[in-house]
DSSP file (Angstrom, degrees, kcal/mol; ACC not computed):
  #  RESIDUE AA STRUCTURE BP1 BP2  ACC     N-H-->O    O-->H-N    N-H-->O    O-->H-N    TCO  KAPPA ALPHA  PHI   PSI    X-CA   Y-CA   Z-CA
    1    1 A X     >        0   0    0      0, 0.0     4,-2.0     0, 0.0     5,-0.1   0.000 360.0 360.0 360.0 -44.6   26.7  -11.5   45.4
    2    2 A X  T  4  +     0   0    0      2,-0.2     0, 0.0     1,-0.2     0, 0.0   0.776 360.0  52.4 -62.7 -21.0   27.2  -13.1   41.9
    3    3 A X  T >4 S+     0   0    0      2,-0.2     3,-1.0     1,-0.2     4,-0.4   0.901 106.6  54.5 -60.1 -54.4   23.7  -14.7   41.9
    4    4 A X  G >> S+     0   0    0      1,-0.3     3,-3.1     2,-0.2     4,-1.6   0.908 110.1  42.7 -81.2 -53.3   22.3  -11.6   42.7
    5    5 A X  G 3< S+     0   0    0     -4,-2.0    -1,-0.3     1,-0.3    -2,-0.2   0.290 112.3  54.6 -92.2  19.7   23.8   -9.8   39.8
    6    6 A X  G <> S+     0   0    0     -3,-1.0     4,-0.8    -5,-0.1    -1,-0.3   0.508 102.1  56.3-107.5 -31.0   23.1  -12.6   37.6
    7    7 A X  H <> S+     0   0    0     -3,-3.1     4,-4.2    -4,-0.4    -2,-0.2   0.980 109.3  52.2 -34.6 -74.5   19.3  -12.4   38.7
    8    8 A X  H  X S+     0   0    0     -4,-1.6     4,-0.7     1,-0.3    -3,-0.2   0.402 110.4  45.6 -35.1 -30.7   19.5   -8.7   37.5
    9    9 A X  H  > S+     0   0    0      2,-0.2     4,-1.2     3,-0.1    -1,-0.3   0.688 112.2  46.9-100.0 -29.7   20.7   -9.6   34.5
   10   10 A X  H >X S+     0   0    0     -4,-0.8     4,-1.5     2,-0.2     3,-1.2   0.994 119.1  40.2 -56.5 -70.9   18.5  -12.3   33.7
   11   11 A X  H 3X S+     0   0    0     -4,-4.2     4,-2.3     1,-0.2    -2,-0.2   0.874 110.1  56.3 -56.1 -26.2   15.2  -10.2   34.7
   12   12 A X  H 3X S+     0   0    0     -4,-0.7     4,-0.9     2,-0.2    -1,-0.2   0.885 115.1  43.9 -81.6 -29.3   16.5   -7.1   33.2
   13   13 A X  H << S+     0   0    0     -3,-1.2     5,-0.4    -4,-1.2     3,-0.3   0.946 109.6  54.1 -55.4 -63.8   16.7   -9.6   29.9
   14   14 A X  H >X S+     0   0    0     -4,-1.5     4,-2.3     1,-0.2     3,-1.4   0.930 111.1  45.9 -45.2 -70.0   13.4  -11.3   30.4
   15   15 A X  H 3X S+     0   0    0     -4,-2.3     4,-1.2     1,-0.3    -1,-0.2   0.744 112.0  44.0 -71.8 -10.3   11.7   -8.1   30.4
   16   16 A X  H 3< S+     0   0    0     -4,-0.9    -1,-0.3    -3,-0.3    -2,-0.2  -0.056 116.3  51.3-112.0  51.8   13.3   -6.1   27.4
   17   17 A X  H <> S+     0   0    0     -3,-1.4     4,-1.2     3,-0.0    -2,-0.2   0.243 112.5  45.7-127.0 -32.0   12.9   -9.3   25.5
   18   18 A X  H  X S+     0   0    0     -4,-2.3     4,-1.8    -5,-0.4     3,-0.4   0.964 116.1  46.4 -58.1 -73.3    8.9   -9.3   26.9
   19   19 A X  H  X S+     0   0    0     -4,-1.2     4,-1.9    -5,-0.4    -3,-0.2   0.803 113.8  50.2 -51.4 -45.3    8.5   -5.4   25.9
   20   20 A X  H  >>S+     0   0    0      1,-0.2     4,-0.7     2,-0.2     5,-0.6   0.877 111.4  48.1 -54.2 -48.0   10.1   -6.2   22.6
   21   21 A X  H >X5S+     0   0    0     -4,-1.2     4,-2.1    -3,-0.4     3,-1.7   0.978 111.9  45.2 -52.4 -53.5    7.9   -9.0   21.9
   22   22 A X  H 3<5S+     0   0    0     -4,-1.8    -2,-0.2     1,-0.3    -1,-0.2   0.964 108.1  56.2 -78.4 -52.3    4.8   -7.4   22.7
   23   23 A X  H 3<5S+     0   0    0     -4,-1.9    -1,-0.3    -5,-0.3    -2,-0.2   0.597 107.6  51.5 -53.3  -2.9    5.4   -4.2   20.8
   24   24 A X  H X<5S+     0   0    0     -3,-1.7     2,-2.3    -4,-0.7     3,-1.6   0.575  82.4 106.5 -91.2 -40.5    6.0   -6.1   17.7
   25   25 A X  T 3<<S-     0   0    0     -4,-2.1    -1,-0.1    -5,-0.6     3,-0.1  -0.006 102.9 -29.1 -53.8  78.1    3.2   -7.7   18.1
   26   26 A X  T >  S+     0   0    0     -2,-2.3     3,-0.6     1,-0.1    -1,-0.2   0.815  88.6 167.8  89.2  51.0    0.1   -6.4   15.2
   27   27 A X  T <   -     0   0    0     -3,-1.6     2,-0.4     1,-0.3    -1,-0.1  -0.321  60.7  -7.2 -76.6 173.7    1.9   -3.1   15.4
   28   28 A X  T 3  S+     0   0    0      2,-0.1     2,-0.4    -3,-0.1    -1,-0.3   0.265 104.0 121.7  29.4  23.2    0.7   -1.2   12.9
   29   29 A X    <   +     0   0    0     -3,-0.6     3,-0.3    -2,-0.4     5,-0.1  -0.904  52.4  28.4-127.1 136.5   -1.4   -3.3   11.0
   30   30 A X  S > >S-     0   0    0     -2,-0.4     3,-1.1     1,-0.2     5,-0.6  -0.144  78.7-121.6 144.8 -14.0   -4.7   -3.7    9.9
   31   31 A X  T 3 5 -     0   0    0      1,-0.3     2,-1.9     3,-0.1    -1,-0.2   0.987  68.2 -73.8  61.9  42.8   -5.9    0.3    9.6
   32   32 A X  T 3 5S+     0   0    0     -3,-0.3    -1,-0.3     1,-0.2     2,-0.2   0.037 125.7  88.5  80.3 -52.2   -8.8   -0.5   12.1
   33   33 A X  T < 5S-     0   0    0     -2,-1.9    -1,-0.2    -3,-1.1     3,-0.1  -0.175 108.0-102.5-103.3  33.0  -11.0   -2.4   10.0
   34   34 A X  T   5S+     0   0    0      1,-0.2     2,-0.4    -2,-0.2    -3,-0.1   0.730  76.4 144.7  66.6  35.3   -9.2   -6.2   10.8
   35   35 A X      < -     0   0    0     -5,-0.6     2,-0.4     9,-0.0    -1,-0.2  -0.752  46.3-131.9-108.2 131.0   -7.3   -5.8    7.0
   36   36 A X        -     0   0    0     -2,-0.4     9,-0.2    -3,-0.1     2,-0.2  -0.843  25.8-174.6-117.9 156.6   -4.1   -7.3    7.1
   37   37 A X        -     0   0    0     -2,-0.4     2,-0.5     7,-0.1     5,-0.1  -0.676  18.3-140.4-131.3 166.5   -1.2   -5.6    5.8
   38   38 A X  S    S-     0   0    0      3,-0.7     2,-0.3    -2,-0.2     3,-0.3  -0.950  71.0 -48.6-142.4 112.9    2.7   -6.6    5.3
   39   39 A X  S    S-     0   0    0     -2,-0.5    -2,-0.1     1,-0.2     0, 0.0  -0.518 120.0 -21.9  88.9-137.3    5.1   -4.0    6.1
   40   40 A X  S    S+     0   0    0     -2,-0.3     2,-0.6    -3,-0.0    -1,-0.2  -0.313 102.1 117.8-119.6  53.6    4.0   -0.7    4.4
   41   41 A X        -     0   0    0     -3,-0.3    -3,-0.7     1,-0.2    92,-0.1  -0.967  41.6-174.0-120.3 126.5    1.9   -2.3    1.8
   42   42 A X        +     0   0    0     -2,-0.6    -1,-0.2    90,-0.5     2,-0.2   0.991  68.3  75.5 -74.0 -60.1   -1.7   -1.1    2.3
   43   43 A X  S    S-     0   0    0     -6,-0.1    -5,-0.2     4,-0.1    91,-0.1  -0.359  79.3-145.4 -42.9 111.0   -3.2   -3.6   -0.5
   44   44 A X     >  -     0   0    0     -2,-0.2     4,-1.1    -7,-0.1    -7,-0.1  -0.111  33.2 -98.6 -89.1-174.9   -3.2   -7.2    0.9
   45   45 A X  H  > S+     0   0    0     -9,-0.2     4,-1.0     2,-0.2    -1,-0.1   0.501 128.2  58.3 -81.6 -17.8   -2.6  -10.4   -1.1
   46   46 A X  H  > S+     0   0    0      2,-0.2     4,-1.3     3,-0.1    -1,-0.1   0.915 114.1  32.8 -87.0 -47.1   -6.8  -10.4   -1.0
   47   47 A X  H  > S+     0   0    0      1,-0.2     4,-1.3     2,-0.2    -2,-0.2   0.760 113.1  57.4 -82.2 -21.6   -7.2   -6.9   -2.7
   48   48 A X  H >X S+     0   0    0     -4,-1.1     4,-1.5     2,-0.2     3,-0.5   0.920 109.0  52.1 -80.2 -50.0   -4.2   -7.2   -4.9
   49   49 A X  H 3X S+     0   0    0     -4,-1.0     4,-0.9     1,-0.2     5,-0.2   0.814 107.6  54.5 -44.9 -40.4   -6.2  -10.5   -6.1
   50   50 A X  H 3X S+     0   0    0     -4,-1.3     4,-1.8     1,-0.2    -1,-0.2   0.872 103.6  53.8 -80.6 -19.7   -9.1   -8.5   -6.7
   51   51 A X  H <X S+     0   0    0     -4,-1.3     4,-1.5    -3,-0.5    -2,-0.2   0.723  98.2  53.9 -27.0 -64.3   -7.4   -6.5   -8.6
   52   52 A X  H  X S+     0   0    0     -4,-1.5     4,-1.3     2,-0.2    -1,-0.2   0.332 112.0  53.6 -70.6 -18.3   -6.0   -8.8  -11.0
   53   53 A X  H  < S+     0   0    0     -4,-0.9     4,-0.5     2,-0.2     5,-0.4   0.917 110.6  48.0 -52.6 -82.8  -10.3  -10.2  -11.5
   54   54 A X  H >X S+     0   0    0     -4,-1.8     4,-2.0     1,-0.3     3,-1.6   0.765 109.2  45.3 -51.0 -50.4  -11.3   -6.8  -12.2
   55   55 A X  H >X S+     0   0    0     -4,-1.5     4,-2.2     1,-0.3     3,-1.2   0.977 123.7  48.5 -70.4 -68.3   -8.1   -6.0  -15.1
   56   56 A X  H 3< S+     0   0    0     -4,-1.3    -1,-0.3     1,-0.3    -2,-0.2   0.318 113.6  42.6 -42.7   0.9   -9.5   -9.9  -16.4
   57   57 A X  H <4 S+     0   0    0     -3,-1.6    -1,-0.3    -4,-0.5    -2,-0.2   0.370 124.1  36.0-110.9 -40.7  -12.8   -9.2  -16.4
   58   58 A X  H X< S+     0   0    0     -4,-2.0     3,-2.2    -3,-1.2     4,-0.3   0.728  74.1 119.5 -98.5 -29.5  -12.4   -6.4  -17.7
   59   59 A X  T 3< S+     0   0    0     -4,-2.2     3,-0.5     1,-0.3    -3,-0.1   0.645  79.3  58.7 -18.4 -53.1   -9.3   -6.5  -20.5
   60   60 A X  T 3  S+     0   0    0      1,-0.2    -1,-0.3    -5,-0.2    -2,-0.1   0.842 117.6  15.4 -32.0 -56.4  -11.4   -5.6  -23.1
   61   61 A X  S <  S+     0   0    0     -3,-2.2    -1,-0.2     6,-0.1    -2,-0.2  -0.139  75.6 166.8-139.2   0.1  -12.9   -2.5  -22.4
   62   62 A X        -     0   0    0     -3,-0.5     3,-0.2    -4,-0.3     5,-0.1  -0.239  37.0-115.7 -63.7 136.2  -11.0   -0.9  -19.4
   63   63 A X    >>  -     0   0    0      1,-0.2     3,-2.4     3,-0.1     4,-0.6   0.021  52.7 -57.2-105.9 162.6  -11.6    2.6  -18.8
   64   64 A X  T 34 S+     0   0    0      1,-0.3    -1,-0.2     2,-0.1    52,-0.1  -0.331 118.2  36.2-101.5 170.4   -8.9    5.2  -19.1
   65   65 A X  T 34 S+     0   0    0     -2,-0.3    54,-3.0    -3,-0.2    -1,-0.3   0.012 117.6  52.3 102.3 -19.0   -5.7    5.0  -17.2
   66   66 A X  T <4 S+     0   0    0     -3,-2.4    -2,-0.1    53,-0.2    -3,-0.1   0.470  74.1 108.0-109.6   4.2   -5.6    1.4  -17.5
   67   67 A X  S  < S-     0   0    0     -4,-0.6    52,-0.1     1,-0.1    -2,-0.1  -0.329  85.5-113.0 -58.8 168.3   -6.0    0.8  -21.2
   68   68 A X  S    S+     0   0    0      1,-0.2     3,-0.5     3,-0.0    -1,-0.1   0.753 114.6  68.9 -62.0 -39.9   -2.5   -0.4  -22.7
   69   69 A X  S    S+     0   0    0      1,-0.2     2,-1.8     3,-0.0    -1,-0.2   0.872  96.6  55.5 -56.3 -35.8   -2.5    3.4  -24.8
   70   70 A X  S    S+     0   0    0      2,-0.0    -1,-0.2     3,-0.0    49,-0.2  -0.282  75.3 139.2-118.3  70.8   -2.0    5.3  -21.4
   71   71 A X        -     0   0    0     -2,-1.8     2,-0.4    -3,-0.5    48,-0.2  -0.493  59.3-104.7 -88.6 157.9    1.0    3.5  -20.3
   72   72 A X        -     0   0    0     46,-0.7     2,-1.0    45,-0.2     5,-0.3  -0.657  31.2-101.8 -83.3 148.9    3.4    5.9  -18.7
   73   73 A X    >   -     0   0    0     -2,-0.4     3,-2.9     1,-0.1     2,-1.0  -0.516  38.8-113.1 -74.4 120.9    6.5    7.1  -20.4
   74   74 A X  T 3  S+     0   0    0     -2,-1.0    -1,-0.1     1,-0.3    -2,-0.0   0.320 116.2  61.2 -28.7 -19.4    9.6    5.1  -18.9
   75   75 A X  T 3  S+     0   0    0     -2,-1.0    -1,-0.3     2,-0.1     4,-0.3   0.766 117.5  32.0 -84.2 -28.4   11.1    8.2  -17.3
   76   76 A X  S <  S+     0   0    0     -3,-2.9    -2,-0.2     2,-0.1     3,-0.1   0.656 107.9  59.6 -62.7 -24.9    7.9    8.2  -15.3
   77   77 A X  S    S+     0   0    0     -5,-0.3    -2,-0.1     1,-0.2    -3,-0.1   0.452  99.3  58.4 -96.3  16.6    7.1    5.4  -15.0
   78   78 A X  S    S+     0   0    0     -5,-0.2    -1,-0.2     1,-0.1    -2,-0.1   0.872 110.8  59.0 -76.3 -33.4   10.6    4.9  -13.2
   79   79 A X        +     0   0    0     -4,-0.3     2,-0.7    -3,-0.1    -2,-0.2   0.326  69.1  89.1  23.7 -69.0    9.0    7.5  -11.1
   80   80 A X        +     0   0    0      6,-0.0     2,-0.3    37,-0.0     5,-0.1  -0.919  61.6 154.9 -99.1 111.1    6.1    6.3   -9.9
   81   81 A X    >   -     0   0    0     -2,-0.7     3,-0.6     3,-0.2    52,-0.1  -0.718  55.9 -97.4-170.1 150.8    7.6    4.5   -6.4
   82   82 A X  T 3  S+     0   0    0     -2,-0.3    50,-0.2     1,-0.2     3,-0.1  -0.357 115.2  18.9 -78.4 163.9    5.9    3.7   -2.9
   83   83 A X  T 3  S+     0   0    0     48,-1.4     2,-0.4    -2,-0.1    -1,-0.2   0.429  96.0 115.8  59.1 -12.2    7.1    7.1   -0.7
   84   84 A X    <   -     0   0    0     -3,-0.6    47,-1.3    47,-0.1    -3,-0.2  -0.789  63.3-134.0-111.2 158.4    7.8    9.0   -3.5
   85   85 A X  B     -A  130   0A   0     -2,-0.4     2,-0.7    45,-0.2    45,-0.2  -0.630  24.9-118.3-115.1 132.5    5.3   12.5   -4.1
   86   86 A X        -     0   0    0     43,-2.5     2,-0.2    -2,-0.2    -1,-0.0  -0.612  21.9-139.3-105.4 154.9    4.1   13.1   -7.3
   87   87 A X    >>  -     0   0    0     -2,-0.7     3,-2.3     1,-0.1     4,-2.0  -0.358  42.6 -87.4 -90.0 175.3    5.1   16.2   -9.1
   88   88 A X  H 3> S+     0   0    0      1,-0.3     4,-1.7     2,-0.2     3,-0.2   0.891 131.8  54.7 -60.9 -59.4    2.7   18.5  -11.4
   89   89 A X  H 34 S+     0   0    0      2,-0.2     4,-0.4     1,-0.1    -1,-0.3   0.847 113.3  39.2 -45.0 -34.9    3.8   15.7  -14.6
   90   90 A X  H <4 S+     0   0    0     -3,-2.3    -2,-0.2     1,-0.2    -1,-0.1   0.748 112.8  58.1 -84.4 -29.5    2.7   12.3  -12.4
   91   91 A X  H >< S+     0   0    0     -4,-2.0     3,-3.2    -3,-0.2    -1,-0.2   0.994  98.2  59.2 -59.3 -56.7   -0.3   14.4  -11.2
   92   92 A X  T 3< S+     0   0    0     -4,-1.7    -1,-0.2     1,-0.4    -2,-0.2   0.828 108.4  46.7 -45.9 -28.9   -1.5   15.0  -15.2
   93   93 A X  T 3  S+     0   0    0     -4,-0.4    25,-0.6    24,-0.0    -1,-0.4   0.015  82.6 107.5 -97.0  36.8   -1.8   11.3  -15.6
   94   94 A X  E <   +B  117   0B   0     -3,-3.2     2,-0.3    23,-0.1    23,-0.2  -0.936  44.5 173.5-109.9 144.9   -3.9   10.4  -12.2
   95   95 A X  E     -B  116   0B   0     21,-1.9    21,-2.3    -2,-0.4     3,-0.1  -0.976  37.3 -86.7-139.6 148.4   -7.6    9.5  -13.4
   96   96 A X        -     0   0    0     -2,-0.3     2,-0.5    19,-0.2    20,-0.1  -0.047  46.2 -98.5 -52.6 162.5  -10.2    8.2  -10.9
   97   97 A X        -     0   0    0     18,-0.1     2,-0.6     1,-0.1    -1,-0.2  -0.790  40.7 -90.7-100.2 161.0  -10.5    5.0  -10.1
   98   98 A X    >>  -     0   0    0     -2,-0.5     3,-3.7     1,-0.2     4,-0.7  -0.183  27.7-134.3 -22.3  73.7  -13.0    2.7  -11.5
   99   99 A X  H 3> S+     0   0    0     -2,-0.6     4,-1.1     1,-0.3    -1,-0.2   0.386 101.9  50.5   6.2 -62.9  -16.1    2.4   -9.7
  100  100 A X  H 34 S+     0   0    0      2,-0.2     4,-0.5     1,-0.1    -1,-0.3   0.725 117.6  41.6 -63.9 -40.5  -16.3   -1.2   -9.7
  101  101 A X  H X> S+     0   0    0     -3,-3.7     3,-2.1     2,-0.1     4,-1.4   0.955 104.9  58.8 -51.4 -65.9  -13.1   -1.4   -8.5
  102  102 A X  H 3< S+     0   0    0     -4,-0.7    -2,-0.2     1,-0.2    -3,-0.2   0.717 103.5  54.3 -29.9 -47.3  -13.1    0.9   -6.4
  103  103 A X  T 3< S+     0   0    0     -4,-1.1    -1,-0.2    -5,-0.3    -2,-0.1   0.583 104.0  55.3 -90.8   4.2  -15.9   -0.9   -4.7
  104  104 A X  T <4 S+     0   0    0     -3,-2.1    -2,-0.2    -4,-0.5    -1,-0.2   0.710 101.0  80.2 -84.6 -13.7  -14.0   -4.3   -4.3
  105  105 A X  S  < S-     0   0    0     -4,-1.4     2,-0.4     1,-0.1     9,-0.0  -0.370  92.7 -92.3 -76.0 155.0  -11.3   -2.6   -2.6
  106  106 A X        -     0   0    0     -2,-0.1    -1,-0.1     1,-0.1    -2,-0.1  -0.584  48.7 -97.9 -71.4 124.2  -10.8   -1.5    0.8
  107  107 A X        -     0   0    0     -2,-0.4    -1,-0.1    -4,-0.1     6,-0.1  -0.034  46.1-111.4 -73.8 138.3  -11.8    2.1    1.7
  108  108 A X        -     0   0    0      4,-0.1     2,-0.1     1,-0.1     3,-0.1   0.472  31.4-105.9 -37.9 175.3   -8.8    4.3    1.6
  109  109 A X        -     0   0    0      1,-0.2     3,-0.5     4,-0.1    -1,-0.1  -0.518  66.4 -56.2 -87.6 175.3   -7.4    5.8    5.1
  110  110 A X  S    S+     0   0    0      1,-0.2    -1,-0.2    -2,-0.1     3,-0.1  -0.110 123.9  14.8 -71.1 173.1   -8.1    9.4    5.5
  111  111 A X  S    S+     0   0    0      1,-0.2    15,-0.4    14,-0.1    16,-0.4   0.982 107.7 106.1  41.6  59.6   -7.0   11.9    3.1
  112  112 A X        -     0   0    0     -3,-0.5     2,-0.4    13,-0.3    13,-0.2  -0.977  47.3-165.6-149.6 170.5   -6.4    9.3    0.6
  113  113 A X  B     -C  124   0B   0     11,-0.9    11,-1.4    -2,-0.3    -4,-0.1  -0.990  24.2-125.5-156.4 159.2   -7.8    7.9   -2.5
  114  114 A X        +     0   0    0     -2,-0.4    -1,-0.1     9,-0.2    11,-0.0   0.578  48.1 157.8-107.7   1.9   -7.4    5.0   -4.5
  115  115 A X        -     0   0    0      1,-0.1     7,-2.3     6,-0.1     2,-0.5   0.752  38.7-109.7  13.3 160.2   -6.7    6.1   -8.1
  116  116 A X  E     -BD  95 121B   0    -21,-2.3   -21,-1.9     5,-0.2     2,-0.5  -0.936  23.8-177.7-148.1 118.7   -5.2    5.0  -11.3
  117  117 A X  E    S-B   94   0B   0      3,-2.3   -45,-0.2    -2,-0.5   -23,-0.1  -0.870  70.7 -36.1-118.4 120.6   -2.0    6.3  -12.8
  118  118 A X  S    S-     0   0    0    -25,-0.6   -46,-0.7    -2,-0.5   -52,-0.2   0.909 130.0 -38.0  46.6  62.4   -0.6    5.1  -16.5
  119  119 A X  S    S+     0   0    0    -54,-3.0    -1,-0.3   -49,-0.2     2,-0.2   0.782 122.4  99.8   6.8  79.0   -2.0    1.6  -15.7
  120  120 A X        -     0   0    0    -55,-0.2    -3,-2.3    16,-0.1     2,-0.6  -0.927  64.5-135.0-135.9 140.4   -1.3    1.4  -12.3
  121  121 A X  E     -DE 116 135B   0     14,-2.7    14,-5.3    -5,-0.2     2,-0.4  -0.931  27.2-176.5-129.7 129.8   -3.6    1.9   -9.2
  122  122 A X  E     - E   0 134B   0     -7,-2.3     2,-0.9    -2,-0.6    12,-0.2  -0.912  26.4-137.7-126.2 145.4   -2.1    3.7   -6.9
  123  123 A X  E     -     0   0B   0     10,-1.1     9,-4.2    -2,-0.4     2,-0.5  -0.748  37.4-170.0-101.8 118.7   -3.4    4.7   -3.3
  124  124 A X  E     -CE 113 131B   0    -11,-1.4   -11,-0.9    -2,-0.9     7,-0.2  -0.737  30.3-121.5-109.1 145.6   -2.4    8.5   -2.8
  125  125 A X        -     0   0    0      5,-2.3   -13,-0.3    -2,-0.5     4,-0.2  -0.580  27.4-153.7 -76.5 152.7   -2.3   10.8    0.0
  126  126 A X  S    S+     0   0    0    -15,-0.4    -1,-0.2     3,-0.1   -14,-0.1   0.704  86.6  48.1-113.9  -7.9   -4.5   13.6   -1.2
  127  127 A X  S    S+     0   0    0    -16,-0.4   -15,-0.1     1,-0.1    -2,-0.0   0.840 133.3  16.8 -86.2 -33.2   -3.3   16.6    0.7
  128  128 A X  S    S-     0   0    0      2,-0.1    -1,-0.1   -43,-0.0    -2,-0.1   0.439  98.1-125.6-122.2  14.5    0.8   16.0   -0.2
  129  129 A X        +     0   0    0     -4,-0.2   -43,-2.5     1,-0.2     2,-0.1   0.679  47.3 169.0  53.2  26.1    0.1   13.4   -3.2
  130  130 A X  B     -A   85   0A   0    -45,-0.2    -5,-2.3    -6,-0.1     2,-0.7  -0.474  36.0-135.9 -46.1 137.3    2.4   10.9   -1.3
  131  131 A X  E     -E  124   0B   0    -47,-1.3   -48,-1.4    -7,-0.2    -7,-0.2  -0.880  23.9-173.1-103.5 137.6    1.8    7.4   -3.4
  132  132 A X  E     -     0   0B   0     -9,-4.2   -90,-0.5    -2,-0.7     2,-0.3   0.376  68.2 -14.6-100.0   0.3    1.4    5.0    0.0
  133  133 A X  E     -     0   0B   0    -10,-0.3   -10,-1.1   -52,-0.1    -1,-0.3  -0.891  68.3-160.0 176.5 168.0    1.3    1.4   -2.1
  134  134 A X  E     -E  122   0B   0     -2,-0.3     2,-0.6   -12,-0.2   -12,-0.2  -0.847   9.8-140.0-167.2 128.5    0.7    1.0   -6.0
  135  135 A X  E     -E  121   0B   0    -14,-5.3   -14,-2.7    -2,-0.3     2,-0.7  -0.893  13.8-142.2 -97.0 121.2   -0.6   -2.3   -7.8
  136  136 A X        -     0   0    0     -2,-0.6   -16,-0.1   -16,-0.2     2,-0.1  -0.899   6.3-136.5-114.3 127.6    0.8   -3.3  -11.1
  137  137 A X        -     0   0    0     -2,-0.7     2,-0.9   -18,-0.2   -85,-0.0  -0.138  17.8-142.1 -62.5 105.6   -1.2   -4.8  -13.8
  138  138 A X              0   0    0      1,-0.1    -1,-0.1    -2,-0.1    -3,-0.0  -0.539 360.0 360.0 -59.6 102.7    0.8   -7.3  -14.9
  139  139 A X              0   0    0     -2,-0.9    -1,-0.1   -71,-0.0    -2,-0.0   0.439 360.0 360.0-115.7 360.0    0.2   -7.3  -19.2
């Protein structure tokens, strides 16, 4: 009788330690298109890299929203958070992003956009202006 309930306990183990495994496993990752992601960061170690080209490549001459003049002010840019929705002030600083960027980057999920706030590029929801990841140029 103790074997048996020792079976039970075993398989019953074996299997929510299986189901766990396997649901873990690429859950959420990759947005379809094989990109891999860590966490809730949409921007991979590859695009975050490309990033950092483009702002060296570019330093000179950088279009605005990333120039050093259109920094945000420190009460915004305390702000400016993954999850957090931007209000009618955070909106007044979003400016497209760069073309050339744009096109080294991955294309956004739907209703989303990749865009560039107070030199930052931040990927935004477009319908409830959730920011879902944001890259910062290290100066």
């Amino acid at each position: 009788m103790r074997s048996k309930m020792w079976l039970c306990v075993t398989v019953a183990l074996l299997i929510s330690v299986g189901s766990f495994a396997f649901a873990d496993q690429d859950h959420g990752r990759g947005h379809g298109r094989g990109h891999d992601r860590d966490g809730d960061d949409f921007y991979s170690d590859h695009d975050r890299h490309e990033m950092r080209d483009y702002y060296r490549h570019n330093h000179r001459h950088l279009p605005p929203g990333l120039a050093k003049k259109d920094r945000l002010p420190p009460g915004l840019e305390r702000r400016l958070r993954v999850h957090s929705v931007l209000d009618d002030d955070m909106r007044g600083y979003m400016r497209p992003c760069p073309e050339e960027l744009e096109r080294r980057l991955p294309p956004p999920p739907p209703q989303c956009e990749h865009t560039v706030i107070g030199g930052h590029v931040v990927l935004v929801n477009r319908s409830t202006y959730m920011v879902l990841d944001i890259f910062h140029f290290d100066r």
